[in-house]
C-alpha positions in Angstrom: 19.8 -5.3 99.4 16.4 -4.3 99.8 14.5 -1.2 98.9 13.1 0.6 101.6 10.8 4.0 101.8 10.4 6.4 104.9 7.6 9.2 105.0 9.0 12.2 107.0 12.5 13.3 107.8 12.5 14.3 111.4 14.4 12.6 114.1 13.3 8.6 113.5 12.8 8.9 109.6 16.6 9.9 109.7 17.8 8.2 111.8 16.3 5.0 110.2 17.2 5.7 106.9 21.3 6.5 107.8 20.8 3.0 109.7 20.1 1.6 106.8 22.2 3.0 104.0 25.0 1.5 106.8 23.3 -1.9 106.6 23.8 -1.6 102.8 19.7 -1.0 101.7 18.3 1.3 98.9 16.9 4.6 100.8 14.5 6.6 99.3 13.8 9.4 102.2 10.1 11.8 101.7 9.7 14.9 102.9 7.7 18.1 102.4 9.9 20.4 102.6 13.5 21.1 101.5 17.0 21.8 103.5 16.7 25.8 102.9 13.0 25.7 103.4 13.5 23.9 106.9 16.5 26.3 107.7 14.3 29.3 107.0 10.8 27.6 108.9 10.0 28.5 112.6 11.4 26.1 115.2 8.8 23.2 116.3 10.2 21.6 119.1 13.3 22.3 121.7 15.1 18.5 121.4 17.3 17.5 124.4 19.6 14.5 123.4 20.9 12.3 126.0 24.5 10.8 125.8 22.5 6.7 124.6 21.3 8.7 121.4 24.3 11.2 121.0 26.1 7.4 120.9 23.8 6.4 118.2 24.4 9.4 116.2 28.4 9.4 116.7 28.1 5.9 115.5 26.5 6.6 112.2 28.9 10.0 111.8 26.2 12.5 112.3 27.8 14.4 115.1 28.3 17.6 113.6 27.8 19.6 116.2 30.1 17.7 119.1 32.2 21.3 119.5 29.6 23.9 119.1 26.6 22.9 121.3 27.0 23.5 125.1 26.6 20.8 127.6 24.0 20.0 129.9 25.7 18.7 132.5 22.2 18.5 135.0 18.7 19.4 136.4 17.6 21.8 138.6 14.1 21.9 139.9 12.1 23.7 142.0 9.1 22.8 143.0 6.6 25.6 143.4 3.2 26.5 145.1 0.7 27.9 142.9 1.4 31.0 143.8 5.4 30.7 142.5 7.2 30.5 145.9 10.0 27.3 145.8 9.2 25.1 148.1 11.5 22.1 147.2 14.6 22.4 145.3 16.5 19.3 143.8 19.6 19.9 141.9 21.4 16.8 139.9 24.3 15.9 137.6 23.5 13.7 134.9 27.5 12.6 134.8 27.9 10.1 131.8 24.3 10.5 130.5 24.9 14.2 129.7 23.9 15.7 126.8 22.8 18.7 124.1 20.5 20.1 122.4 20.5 21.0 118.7 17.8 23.1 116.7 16.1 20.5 114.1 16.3 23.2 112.0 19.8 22.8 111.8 20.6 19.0 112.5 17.5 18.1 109.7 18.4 20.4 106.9 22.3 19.5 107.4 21.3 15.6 107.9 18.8 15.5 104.7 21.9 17.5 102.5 24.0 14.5 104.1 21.9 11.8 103.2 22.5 12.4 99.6 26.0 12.7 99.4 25.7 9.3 101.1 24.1 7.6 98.0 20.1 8.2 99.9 17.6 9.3 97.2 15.6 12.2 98.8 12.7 13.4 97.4 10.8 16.9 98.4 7.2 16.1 97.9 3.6 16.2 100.4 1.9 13.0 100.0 -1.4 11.5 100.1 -2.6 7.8 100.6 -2.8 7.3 96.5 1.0 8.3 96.5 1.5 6.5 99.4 0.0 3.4 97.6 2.1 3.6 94.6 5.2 4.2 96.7 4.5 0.8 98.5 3.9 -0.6 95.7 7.9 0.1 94.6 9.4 -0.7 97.8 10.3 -3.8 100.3 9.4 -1.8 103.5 8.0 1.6 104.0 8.5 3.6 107.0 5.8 6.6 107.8 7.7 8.7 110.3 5.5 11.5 110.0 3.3 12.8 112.8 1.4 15.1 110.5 -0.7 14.5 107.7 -3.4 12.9 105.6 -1.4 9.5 106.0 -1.5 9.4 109.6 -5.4 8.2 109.3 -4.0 5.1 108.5 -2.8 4.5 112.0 -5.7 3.7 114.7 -5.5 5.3 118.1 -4.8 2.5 120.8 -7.0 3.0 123.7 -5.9 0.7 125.8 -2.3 2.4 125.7 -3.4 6.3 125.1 -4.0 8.1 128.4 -5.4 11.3 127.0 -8.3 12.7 125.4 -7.6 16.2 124.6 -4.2 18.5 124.9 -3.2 18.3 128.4 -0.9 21.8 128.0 -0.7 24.5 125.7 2.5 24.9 124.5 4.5 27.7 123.9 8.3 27.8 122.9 11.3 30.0 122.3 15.2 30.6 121.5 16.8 33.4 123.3 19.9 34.7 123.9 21.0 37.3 127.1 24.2 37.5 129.4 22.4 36.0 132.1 21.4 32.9 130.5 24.4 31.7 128.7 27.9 30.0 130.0 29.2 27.6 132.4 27.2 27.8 135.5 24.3 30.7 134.6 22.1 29.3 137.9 23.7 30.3 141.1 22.0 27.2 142.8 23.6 24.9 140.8 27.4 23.9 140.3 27.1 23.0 136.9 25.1 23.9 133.3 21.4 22.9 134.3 18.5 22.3 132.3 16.5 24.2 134.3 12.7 23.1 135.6 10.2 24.6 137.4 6.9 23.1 138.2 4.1 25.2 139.4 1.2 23.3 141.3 -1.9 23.6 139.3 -0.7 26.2 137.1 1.8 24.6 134.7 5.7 24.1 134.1 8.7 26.0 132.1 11.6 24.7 131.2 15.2 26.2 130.2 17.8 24.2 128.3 21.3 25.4 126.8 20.8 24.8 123.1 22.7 25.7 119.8 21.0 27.1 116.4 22.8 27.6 113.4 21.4 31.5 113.5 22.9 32.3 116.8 25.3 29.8 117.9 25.0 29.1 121.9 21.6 30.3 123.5 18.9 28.9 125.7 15.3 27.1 124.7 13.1 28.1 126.7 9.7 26.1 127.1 6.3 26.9 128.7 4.0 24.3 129.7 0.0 25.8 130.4 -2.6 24.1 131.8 -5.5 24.9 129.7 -7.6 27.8 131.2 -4.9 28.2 134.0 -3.3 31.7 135.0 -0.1 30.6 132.7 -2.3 29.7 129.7 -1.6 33.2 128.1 0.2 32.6 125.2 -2.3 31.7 122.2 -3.2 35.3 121.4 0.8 36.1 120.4 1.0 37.0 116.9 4.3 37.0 117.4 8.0 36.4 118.7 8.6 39.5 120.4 4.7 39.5 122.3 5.5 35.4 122.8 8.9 36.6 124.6 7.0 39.6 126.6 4.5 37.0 127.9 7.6 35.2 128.5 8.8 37.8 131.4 5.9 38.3 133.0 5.1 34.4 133.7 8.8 34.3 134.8 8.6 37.3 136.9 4.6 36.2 138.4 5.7 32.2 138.6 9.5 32.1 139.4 10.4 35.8 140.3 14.4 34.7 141.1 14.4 33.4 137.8 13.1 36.7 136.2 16.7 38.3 136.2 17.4 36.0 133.5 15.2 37.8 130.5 16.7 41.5 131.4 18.4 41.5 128.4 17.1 38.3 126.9 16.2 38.4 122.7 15.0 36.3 120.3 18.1 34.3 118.2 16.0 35.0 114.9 12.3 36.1 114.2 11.2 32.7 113.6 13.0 31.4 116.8 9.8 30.7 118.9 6.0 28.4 118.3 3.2 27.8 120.1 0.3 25.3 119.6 -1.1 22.0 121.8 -1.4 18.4 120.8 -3.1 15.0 122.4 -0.2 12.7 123.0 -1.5 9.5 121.3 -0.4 6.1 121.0 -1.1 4.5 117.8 -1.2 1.6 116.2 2.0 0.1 114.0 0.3 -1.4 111.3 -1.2 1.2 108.3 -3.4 -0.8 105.8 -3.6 0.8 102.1 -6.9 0.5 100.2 -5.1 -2.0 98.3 -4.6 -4.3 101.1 -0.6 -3.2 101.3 0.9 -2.6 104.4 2.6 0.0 106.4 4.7 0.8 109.3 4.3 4.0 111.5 7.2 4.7 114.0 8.1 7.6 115.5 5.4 10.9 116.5 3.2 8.9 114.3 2.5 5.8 116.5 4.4 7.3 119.3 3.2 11.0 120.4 4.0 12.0 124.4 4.2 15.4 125.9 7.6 16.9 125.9 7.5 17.8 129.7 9.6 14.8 130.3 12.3 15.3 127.2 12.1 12.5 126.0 10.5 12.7 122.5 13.8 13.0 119.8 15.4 10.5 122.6 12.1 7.8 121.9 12.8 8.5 118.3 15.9 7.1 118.2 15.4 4.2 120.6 12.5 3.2 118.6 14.9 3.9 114.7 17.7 1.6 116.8 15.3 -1.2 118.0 13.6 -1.4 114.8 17.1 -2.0 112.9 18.2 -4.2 115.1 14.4 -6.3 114.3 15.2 -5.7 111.1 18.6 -7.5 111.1 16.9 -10.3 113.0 13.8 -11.3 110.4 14.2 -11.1 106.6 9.9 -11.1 106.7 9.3 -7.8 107.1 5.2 -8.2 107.1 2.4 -6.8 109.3 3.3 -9.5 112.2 6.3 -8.2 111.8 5.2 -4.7 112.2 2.8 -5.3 115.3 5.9 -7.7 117.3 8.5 -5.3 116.7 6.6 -2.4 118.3 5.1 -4.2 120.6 8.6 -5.2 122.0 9.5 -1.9 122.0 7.0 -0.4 123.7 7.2 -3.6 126.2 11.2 -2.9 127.1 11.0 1.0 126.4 7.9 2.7 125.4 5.4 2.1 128.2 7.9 3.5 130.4 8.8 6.4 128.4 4.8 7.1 128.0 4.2 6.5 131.8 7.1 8.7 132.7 5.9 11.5 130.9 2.2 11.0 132.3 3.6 11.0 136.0 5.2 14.5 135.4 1.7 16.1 134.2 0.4 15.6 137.5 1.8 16.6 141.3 3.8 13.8 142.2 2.5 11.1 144.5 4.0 9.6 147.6 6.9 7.7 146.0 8.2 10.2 144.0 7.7 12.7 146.7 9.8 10.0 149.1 12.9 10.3 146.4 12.9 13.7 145.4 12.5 15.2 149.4 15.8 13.0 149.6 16.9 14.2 146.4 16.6 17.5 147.9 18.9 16.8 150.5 21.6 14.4 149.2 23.2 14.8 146.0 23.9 10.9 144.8 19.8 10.2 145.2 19.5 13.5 142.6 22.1 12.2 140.4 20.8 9.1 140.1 17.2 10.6 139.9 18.3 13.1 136.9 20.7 9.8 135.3 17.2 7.6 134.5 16.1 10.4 132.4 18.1 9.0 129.5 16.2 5.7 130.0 13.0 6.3 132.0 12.5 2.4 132.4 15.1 3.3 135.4 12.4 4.9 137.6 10.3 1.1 137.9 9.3 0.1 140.3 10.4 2.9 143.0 8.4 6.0 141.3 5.2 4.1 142.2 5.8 1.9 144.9 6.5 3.9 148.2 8.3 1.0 150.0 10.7 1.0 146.9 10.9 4.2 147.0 12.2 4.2 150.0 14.7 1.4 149.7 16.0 3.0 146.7 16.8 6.1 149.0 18.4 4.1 151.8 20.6 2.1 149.4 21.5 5.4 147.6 22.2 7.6 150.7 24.4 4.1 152.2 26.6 3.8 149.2 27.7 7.7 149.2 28.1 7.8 152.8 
């Protein structure tokens, strides 16, 4: 039994530490704020699970929501000029990778009172390095899961795998609920309950997802996606839910007017259902060294951080918590080699294509994709398959860059449904 420490309790930090009470290890969980305080906080993110992670988290018994939050069953995309006219559509089941999408609010606050009746020691404090040494100091391993905060100075940018600069959108996000956004098949252009995509050329993206929050029950995230100093980025002067959600309509009405009947009735779930803000999506470095020479291990946001057009950041999360376990079970030297190998195997099998993936879908597609997805458009077993690698983006390789690929892909695809 060892004695292991993890900084932030958010979608890896958690799902680490239940992985290891399992493996029979001493716990001690950090975070800055409590369960009620988390409940009661404004939403930060809009997490779409795939069925890989909602396996992981029926495995460790953390499924509390399998009966309350609605399905997404697929995608539907359009595909839009700047000016917000459709001019490819691609609709797609996601079959056995189908998923949901909890509030963190919820899941968090209901995981963290969890933990402890587990026999995890949580403690409700906001740390900084000298803590962080003293905590290290006590423990066999320490964890910082945390993408905010003084600590995360400890973790060097990686330039060779960070593709950006500065915030490539402006994010803005919200919880709503309305009678034309809810149930089975609320999109008339798609047989089933979509997450629902539009991408704008040059403007931006917005996405729709069917979502469950403990304030509301079933309701829809909606998230918008602005290119800085584009005719969508129009959101950072809301002081606001209700001026966010007004904004809301008229980028919906001016950017996908068919979509617009959706927000007639459309409200917020609770007054602190909505966020806005931007970020650089960074890459990081695994290894953390403490004035004192000790080591640490960043996972998660904090050595991981990709834009959320691609839905994948609570799903890395948990790839990353389940590799690292697994490294864990394999090595009883839990050093800074250690550290460096295990991420660097993870981003080698999973990372790198999560991080590409995401970088692909922030620019107008290029030939390959456009090869898959105008076939996508036409026959539904290349959109299934094309919605399906979501859950693992390492799928797309090599076809979503290599046109000749591409193209087999689609052949083989089409032959096998015909």
């Amino acid at each position: 039994m060892k004695k292991i420490a993890i900084i932030g309790a958010g979608q890896c930090g958690l799902h680490l530490a239940f992985g290891l009470l399992d493996r029979g290890h001493r716990v001690t969980l950090f975070s800055d704020r409590t369960a009620e305080q988390l409940l009661n906080s404004r939403i930060q993110s809009a997490a779409f699970l795939f069925n890989q992670t909602l396996e992981w988290e029926r495995h460790l018994g953390l499924n509390f929501w399998e009966e309350d939050a609605p399905v997404g069953e697929g995608m539907l995309m359009d595909f839009r000029d700047p000016h917000g006219k459709s001019m490819l559509t691609v609709a797609g089941q996601l079959l056995d990778k189908r998923g949901n999408a909890v509030d963190q609010r919820s899941k968090f606050a209901r995981w963290m009172q969890e933990f402890g009746k587990r026999g995890g020691a949580l403690m409700i404090r906001t740390l900084t390095v000298d803590d962080l040494e003293e905590i290290a100091a006590g423990h066999d391993l320490v964890f910082v899961a945390s993408g905010k905060g003084p600590v995360n100075a400890l973790f060097e940018r990686d330039a060779a795998r960070s593709r950006h600069e500065t915030p490539p959108r402006h994010l803005a996000a919200l919880l709503l609920r309305g009678s034309r956004l809810m149930g089975d098949r609320p999109w008339p252009k798609a047989d089933f309950r979509p997450l629902r995509f539009n991408f704008v050329a040059g403007v931006g993206e917005f996405f729709s997802m069917p979502f469950y929050t403990h304030t509301a029950g079933e309701c829809r995230s909606f998230l918008f996606e602005a290119r800085p100093g584009g005719p969508m980025d129009r959101f950072g002067d809301a002081a606001d839910g209700a001026t966010l959600l007004e904004v809301a309509r008229q980028v919906v009405q001016e950017f996908a007017p068919e979509d617009a009947c959706h927000f007639d009735d459309a409200r917020l779930t609770d007054p602190n259902a909505w966020s806005r803000g931007a970020f650089t999506p960074t890459i990081r470095k695994p290894v953390g060294r403490l004035p004192s020479g000790r080591v640490v291990m960043g996972v998660g946001d904090a050595v991981c951080l990709n834009d959320p057009i691609a839905v994948q950041g609570a799903n890395n999360a948990s790839r990353m918590a389940e590799h690292l376990l697994r490294c864990m079970d394999e090595s009883e030297s839990w050093d800074a080699a250690w550290m460096a190998h295990s991420f660097d195997s993870f981003w080698d099998v999973s990372a790198s294509y999560t991080t590409a993936f995401t970088s692909l879908l922030l620019e107008p597609p290029g030939e390959a994709a456009m090869t898959v997805l105008g076939a996508a458009s036409q026959h539904r077993a290349v959109a299934d398959d094309f919605m399906r690698c979501f859950e693992a983006p390492r799928g797309y390789w090599p076809w979503i860059e290599d046109v000749e690929a591409a193209r087999q892909f689609v052949a083989q695809r089409v032959q096998h449904a015909a």
